[in-house]
VEXBAFI-229938 format. One record per residue (C-alpha): x, y, z. Coordinates in Angstrom, 1 decimal, always signed. Layout:
// VEXBAFI-229938
NODE, c1, c2, c3
NODE, X, Y, Z
...
This chain:
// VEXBAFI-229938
NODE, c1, c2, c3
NODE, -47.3, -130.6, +9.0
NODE, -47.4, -127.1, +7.8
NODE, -44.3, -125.1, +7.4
NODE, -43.2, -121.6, +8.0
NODE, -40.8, -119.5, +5.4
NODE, -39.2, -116.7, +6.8
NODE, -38.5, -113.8, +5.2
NODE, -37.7, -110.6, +6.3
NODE, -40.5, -108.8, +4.9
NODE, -43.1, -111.0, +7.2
NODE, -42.6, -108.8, +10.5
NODE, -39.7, -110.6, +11.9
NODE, -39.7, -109.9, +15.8
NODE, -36.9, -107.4, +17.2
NODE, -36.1, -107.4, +20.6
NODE, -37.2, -103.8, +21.1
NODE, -41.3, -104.5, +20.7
NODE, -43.4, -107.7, +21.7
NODE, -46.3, -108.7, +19.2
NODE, -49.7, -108.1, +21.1
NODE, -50.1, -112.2, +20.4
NODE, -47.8, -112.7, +23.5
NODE, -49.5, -110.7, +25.9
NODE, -53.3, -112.5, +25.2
NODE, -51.2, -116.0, +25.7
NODE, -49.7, -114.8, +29.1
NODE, -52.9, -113.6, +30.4
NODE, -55.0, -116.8, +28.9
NODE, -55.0, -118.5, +32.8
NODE, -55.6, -115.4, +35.0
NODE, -59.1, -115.2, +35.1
NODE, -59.5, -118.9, +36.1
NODE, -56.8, -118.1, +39.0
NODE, -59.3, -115.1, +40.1
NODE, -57.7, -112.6, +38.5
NODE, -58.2, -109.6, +36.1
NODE, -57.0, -109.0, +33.1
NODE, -57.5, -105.6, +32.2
NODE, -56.7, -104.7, +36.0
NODE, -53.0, -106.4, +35.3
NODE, -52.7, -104.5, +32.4
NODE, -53.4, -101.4, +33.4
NODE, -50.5, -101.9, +36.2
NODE, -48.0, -103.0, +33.8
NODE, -49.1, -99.8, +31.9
NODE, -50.2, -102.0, +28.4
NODE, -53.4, -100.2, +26.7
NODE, -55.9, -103.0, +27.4
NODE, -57.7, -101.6, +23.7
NODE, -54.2, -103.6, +22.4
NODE, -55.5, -106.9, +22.8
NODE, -58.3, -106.6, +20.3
NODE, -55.7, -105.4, +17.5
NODE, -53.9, -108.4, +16.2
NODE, -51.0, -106.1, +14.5
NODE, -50.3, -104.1, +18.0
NODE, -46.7, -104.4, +19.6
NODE, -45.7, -103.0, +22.7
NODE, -42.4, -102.5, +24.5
NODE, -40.7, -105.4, +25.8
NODE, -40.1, -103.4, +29.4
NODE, -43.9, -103.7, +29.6
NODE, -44.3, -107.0, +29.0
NODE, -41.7, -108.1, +30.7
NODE, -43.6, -106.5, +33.8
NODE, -46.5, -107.8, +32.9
NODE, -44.5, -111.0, +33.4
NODE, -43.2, -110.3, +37.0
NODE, -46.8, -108.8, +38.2
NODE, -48.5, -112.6, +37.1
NODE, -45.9, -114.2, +39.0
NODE, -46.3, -112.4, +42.3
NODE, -50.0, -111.8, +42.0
NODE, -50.4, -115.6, +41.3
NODE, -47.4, -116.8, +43.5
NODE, -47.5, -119.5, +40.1
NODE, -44.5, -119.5, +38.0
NODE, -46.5, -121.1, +35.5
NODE, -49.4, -118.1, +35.0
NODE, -52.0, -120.4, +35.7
NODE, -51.6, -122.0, +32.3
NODE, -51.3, -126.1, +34.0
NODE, -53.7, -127.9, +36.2
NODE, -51.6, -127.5, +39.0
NODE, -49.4, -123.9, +40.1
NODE, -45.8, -123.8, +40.0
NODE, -45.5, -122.0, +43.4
NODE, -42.9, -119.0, +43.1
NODE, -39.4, -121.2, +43.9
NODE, -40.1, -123.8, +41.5
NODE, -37.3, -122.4, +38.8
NODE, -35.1, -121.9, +41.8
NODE, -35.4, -125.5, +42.6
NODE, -34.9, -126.4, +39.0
NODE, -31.7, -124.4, +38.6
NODE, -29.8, -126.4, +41.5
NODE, -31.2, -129.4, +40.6
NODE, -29.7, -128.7, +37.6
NODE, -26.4, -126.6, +38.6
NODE, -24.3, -129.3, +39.7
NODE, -24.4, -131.6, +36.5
NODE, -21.2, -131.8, +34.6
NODE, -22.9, -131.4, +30.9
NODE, -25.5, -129.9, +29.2
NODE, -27.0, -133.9, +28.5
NODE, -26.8, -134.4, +32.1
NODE, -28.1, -131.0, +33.1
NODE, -31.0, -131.4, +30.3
NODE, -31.6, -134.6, +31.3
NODE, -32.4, -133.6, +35.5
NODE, -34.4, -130.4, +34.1
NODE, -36.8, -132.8, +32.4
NODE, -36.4, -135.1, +35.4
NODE, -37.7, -132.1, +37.9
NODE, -40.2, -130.9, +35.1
NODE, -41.5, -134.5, +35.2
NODE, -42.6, -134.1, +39.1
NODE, -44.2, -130.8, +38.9
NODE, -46.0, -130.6, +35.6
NODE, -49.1, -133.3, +35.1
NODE, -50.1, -131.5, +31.6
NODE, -46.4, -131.4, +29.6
NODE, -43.9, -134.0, +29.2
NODE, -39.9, -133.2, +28.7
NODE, -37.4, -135.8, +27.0
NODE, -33.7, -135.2, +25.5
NODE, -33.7, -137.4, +22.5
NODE, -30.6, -138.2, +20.0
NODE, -31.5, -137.8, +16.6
NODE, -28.4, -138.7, +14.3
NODE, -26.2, -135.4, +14.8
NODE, -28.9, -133.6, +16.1
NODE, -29.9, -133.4, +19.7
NODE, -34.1, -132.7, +20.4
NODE, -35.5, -130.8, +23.1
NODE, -39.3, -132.9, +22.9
NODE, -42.4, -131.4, +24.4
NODE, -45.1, -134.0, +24.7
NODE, -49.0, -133.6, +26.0
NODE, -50.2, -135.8, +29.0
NODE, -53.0, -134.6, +29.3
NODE, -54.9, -131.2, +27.7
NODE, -54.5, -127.7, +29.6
NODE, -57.0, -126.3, +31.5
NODE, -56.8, -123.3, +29.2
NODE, -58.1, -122.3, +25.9
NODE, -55.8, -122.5, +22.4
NODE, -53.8, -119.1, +23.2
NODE, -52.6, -120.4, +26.5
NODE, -52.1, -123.6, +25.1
NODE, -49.4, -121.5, +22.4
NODE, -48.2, -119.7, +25.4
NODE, -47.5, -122.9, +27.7
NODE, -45.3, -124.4, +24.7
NODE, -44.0, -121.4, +23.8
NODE, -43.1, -120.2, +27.3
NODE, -41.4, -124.0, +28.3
NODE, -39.0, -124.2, +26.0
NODE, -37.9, -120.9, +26.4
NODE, -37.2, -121.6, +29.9
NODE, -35.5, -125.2, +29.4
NODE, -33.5, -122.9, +26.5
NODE, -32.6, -120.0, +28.3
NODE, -31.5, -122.0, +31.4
NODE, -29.6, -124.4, +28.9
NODE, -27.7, -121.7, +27.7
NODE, -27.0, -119.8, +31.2
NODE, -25.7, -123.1, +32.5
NODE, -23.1, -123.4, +29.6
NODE, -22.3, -119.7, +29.3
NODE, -22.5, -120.2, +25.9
NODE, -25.3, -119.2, +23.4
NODE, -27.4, -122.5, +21.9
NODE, -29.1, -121.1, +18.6
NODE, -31.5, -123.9, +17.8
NODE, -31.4, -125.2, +14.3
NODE, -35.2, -125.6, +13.7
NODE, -38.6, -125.9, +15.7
NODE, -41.6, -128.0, +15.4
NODE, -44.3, -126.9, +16.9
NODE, -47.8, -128.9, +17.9
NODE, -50.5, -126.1, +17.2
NODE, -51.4, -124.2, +13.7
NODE, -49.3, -120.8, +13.1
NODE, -50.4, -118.3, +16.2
NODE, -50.8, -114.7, +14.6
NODE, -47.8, -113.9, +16.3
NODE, -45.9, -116.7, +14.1
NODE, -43.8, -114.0, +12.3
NODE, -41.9, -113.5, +15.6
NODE, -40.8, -116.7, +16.4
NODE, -37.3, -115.9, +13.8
NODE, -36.2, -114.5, +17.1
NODE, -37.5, -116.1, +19.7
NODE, -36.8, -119.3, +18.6
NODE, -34.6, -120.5, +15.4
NODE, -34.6, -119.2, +11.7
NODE, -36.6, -122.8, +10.5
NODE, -40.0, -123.9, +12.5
NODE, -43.0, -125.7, +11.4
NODE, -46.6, -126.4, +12.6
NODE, -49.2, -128.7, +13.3
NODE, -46.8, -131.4, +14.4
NODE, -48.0, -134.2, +16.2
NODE, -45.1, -132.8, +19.4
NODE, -42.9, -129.8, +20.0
NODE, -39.0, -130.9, +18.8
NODE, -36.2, -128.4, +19.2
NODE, -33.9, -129.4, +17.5
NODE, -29.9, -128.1, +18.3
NODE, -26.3, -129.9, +17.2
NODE, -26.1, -133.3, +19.3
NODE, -22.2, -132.5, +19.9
NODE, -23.2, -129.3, +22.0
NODE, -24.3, -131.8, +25.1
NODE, -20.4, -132.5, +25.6
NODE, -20.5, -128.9, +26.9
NODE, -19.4, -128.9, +30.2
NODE, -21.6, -127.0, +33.0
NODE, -20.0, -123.6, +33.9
NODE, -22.1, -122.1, +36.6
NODE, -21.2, -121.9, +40.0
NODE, -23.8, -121.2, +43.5
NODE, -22.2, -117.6, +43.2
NODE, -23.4, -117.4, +39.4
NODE, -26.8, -118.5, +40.7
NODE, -27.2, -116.4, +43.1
NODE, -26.6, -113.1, +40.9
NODE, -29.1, -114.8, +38.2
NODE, -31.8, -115.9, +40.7
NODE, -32.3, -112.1, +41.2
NODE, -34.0, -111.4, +37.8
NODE, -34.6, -114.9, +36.9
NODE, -37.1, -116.4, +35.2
NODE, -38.5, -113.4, +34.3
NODE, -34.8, -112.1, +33.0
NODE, -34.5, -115.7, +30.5
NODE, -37.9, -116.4, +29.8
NODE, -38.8, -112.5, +28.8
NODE, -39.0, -113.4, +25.2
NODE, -36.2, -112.0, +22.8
NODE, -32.9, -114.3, +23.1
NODE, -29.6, -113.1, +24.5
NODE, -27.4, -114.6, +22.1
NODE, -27.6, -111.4, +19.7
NODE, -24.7, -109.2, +20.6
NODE, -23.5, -108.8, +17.2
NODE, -27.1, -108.6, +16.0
NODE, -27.8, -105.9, +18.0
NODE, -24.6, -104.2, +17.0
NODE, -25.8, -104.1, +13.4
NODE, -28.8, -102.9, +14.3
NODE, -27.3, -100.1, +16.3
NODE, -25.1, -98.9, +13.1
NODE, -28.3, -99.3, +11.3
NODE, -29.8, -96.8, +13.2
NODE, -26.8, -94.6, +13.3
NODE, -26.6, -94.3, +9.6
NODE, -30.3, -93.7, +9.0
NODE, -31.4, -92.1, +6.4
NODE, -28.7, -94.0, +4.6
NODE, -29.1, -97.7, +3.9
NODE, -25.4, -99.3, +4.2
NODE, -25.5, -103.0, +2.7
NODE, -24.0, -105.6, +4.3
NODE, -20.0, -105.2, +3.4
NODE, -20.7, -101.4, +4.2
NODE, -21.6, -102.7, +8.0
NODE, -18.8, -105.8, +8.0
NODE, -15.9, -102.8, +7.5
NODE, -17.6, -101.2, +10.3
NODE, -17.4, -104.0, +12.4
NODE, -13.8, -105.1, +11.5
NODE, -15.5, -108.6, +9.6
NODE, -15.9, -109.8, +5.9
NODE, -19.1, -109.8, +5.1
NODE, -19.0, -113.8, +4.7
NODE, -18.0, -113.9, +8.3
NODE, -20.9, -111.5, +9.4
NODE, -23.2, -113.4, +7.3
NODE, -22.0, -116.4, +9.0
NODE, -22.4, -115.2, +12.6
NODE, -25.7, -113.4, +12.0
NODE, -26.9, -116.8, +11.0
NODE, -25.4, -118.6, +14.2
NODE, -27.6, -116.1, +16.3
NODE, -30.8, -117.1, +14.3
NODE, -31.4, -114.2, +12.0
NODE, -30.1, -111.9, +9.0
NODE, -29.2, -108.4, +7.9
NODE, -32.3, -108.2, +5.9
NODE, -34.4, -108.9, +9.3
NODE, -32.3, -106.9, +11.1
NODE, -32.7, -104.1, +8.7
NODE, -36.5, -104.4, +8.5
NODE, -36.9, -104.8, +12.2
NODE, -35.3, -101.5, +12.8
NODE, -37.5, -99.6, +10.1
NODE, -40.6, -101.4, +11.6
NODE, -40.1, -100.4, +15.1
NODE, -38.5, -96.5, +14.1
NODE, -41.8, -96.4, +12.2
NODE, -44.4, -97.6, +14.6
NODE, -42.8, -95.5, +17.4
NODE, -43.0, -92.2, +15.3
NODE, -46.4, -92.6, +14.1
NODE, -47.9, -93.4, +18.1
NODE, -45.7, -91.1, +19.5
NODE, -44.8, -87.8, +17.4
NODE, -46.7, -86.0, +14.7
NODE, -44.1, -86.3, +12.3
NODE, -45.6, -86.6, +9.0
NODE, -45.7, -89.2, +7.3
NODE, -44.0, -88.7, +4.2
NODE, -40.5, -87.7, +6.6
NODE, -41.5, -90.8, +8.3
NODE, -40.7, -93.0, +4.8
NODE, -37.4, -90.6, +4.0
NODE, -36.1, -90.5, +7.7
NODE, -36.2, -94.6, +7.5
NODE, -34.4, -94.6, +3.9
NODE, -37.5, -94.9, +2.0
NODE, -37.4, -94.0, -2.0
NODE, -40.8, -92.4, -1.8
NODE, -44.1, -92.5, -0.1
NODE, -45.1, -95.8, -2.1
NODE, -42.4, -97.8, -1.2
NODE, -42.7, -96.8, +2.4
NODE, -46.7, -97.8, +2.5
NODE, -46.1, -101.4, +0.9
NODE, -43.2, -102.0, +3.6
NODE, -45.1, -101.1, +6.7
NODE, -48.4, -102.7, +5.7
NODE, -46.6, -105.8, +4.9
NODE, -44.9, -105.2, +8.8
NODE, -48.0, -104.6, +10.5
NODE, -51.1, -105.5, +8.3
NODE, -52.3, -102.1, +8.0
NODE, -51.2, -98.7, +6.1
NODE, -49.2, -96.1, +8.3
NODE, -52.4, -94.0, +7.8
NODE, -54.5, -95.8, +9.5
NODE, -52.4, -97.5, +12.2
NODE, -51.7, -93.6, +13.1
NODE, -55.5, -93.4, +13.6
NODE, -55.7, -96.0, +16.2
NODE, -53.1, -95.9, +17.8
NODE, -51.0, -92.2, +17.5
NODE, -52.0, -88.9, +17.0
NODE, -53.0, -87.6, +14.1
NODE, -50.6, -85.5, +11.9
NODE, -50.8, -83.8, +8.5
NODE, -48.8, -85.9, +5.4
């Protein structure tokens, strides 16, 4: 089993841009459904030219339509990714099977239940593991889909069964660590956010691993709650980024407020009325770190200058906090894959350094 190290400096995901990897998985079932691709894209307003470039992002508003328009073109919940559709009402039915459990255990344990009856291709179990509790994702049988939408079908299950989890509790539910049955998708550098801060690969089942003690947690959601989240649900849970970043997002916002300074972490902790322990801590309960943060920010300032303005590129590097030009060209390459020179050539306009 192959493992993943995260570091900051590998593209960690933000939840501002969606790696291009996302939007090939979610399409991976439309054609055999009847439909096409390039006709959904160009209604959810995503260059179709995109796919073809594995360093692309887009914004998450896009793909996030792109998400709604498969579902009601489809009338599959699923995308077309199983042997069978989920008909559009198939998470409503799984939320009040679901809604009037006591715990999380119990609630986990009638989500797999109803997954059980609708899904011939993946299997759902709740295991105990010592102090740990496992989400398992098992194979019955293989998809009718190539690898991507194989990656997308894992991918896009347990952050349904996750994001539901988490609504029914009102409380967030970082997992600790992620095993995943496929090798590393392209997109792999992302999964610090969407998932948890450890994963792995090529393992012989998906195991999501979260503290065993969190399935005391008592069920908080009411048919009033359900009906407010049934009107942007799935789509609103299972749109990628996770919810459980407030204070992440906070950092990032005084990140971006400071620009072209660089605060460090006790700088931002004052800010935010915190010691920088406790922010350390907390960033780490909500899957992800001041250096990602950081570098997320400078990633997605960066690739939205270069496509969008003419800005040169050397006030590019020293509006993000760069030192000099160098410094700036090693970062975004190692965020992309590509120099800022050339990632202005395919995807921006052109401008003068």
């Amino acid at each position: 089993m192959t493992s993943q190290t995260h570091q900051a400096r590998k593209s960690a995901g933000s939840p501002s841009t969606v790696a291009i990897g996302f939007v090939s998985g979610i399409l991976s079932g439309v054609s055999r459904a009847g439909l096409v691709p390039e006709t959904l894209l160009e209604h959810a307003e995503i260059a179709t030219h995109l796919l073809h470039d594995r360093t692309a992002r887009i914004p998450v508003a896009r793909y996030a339509a792109l998400y709604r328009l498969i579902n009601e073109r489809l009338d599959d919940e699923g995308f077309a990714l199983f042997s069978r559709p989920l008909h559009r009402g198939s998470f409503e039915f799984l939320c009040r099977a679901a809604i009037s459990a006591t715990t999380l255990e119990e609630a986990l344990e009638r989500i797999a239940r109803f997954l059980h009856v609708v899904l011939d291709d993946l299997d759902v179990e709740v295991e105990k593991s010592g102090r740990a509790a496992v989400i398992v994702i098992s194979e019955e049988q293989a998809l009718p889909v190539g690898p991507a939408g194989r990656v997308f079908a894992y991918e896009w299950l347990l952050r349904m069964i996750h994001g539901l989890a988490a609504w029914l509790v009102a409380h967030p539910l970082p997992l600790d660590e992620v095993s995943f049955p496929y090798p590393p998708p392209l997109h792999a550098a992302d999964y610090e956010l969407v998932f948890a801060p450890r994963y792995t690969f090529d393992a012989p089942r998906l195991e999501a691993r979260f503290p065993a003690g969190w399935l005391a947690l008592p069920v908080r959601r009411d048919e009033a709650a359900l009906r407010v989240f049934l009107a942007d649900a799935p789509a609103s849970i299972t749109t990628l980024y996770r919810r459980d970043r407030a204070l992440a997002l906070r950092v990032r916002e005084h990140l971006r407020a400071a620009l072209p300074e660089q605060p460090a972490l006790p700088a931002i902790a004052r800010r935010l009325f915190l010691s920088p322990r406790t922010l350390h801590r907390r960033l780490e309960d909500e899957g992800t770190s001041f250096r990602a943060i950081k570098d997320s920010l400078r990633r997605d300032l960066a690739i939205d200058w270069l496509t969008k303005t003419a800005r040169p590129l050397s006030r590019i590097g020293a509006d993000l906090g760069f030192a000099d030009a160098a410094a700036f060209y090693r970062a975004f390459t190692g965020w992309t894959g590509s120099g800022p020179r050339e990632y202005r050539k395919r995807f921006g306009r052109t401008a003068t350094t």
